[in-house]
Residue frames as qw, qx, qy, qz and C-alpha x, y, z in Angstrom:
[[0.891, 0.447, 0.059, -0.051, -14.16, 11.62, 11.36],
 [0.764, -0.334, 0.371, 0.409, -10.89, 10.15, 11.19],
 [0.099, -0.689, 0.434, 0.572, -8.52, 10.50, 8.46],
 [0.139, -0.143, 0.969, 0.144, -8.78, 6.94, 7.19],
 [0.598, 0.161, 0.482, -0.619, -12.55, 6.86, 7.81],
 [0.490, 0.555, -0.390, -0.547, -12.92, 5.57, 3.81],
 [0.604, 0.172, -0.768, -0.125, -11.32, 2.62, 3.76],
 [0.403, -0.197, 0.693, -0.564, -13.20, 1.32, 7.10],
 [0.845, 0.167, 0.462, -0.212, -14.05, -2.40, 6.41],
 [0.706, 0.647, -0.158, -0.239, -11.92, -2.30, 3.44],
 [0.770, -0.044, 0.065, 0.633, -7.96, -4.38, 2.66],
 [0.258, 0.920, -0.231, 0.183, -5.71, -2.24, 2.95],
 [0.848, 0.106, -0.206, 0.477, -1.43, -2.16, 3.42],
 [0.415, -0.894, -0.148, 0.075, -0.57, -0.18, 6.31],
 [0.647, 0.214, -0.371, 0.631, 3.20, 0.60, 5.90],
 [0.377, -0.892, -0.008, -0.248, 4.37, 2.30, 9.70],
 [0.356, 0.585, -0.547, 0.482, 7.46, 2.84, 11.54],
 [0.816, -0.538, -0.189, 0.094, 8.42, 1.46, 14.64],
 [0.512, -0.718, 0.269, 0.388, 11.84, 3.24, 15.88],
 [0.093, -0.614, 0.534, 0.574, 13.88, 2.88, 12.96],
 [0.260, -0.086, 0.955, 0.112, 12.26, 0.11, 11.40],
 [0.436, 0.207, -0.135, -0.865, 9.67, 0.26, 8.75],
 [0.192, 0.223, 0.954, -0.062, 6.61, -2.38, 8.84],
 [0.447, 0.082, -0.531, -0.715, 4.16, -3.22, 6.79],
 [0.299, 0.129, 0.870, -0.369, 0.79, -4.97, 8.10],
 [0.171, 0.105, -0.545, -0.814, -1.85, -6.37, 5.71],
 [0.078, -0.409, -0.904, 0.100, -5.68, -6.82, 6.32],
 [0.191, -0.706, -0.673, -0.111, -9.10, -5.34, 7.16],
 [0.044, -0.338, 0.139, -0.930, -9.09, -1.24, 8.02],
 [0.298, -0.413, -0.823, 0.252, -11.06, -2.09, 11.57],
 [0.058, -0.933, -0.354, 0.009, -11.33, 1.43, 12.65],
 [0.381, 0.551, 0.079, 0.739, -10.13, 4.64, 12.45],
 [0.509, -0.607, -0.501, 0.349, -10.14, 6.77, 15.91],
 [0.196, 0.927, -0.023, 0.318, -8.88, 9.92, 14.76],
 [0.567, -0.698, 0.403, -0.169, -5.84, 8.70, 17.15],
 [0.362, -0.182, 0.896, 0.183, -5.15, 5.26, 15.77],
 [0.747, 0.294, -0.336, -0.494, -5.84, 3.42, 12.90],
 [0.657, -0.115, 0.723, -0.179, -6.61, -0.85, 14.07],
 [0.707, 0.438, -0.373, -0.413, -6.49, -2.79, 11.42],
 [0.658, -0.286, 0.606, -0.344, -7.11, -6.73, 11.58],
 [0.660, 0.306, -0.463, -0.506, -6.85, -10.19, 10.05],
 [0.841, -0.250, 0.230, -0.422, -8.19, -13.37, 10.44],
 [0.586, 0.458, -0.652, -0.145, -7.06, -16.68, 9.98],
 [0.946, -0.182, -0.035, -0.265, -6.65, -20.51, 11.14],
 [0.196, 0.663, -0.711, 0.128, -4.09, -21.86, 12.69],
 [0.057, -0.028, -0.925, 0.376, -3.76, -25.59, 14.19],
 [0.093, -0.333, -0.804, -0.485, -7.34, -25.67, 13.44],
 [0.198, -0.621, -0.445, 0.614, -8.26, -23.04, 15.55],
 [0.382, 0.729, 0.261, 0.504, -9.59, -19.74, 14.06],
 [0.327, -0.540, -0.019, 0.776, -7.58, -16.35, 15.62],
 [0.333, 0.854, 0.263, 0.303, -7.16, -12.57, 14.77],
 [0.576, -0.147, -0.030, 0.804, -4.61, -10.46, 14.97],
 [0.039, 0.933, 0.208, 0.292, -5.30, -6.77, 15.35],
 [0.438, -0.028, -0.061, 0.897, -2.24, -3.89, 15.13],
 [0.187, -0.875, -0.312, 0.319, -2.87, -0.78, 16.47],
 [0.507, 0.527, 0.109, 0.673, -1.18, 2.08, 14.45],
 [0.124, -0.678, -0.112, 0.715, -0.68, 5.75, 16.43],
 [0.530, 0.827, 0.188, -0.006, -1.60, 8.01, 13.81],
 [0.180, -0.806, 0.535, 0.180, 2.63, 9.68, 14.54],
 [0.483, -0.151, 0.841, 0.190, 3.75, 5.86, 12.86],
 [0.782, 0.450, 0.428, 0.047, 1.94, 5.78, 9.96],
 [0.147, -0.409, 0.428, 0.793, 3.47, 6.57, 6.70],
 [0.294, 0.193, -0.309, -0.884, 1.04, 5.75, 4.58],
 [0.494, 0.365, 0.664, -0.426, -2.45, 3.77, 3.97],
 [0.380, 0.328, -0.419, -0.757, -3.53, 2.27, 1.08],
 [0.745, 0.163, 0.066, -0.644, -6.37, 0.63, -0.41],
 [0.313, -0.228, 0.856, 0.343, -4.92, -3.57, -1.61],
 [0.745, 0.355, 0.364, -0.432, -7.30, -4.59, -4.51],
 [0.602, 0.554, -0.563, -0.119, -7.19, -7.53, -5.79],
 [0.859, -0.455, 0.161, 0.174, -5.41, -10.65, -4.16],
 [0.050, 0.860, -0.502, 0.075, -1.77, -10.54, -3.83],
 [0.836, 0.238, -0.494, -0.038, 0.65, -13.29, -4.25],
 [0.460, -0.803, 0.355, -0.134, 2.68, -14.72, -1.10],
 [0.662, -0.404, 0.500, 0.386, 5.39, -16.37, -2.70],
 [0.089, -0.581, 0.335, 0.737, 7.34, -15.43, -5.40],
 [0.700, 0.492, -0.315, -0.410, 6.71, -16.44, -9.23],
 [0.888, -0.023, 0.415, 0.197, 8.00, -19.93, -10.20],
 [0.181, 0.745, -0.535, -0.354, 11.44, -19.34, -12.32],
 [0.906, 0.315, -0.046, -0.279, 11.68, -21.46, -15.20],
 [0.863, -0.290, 0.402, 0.093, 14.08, -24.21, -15.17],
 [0.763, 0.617, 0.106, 0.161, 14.93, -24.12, -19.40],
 [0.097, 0.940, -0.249, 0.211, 16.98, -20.94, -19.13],
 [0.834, -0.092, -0.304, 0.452, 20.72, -22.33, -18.62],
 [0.450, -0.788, 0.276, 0.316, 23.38, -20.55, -16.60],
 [0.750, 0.631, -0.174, 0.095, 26.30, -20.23, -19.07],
 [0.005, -0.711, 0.479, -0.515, 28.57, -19.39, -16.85]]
């Protein structure tokens, strides 16, 4: 039983390191291998459906967590009223 096993089939926001560089991948908690956590997500492009599935080494994660809720992908709208005095 893996580490992860829990959130298997659940969203979740992988954050892992890659050499120096710290990434963040967001979807489906595929499986949990006690080795790697896979974790996938679907989607349509060019009217074609595809998945994308990242392999984690368990040594790269930093941390696993649960996403609930949807999450926004682009920033608030900033209101326009509010001058700039300056």
């Amino acid at each position: 039983m893996g580490r992860y096993s829990n959130l298997v089939g659940k969203r979740v926001e992988a954050h892992y390191r890659a050499s120096d560089i710290h990434l963040v991948v967001v979807g489906t908690l595929a499986s949990d291998t006690n080795k790697s956590v896979f974790v996938e997500e679907h989607f349509s492009q060019g009217g074609k459906d595809k998945t994308l599935r990242v392999e984690i080494p368990y040594e790269y994660v930093i941390r696993v967590l649960e996403v609930t809720g949807e999450r926004s992908e682009s920033p608030e709208p900033v209101s326009s009223s509010s001058k700039n005095p300056f």
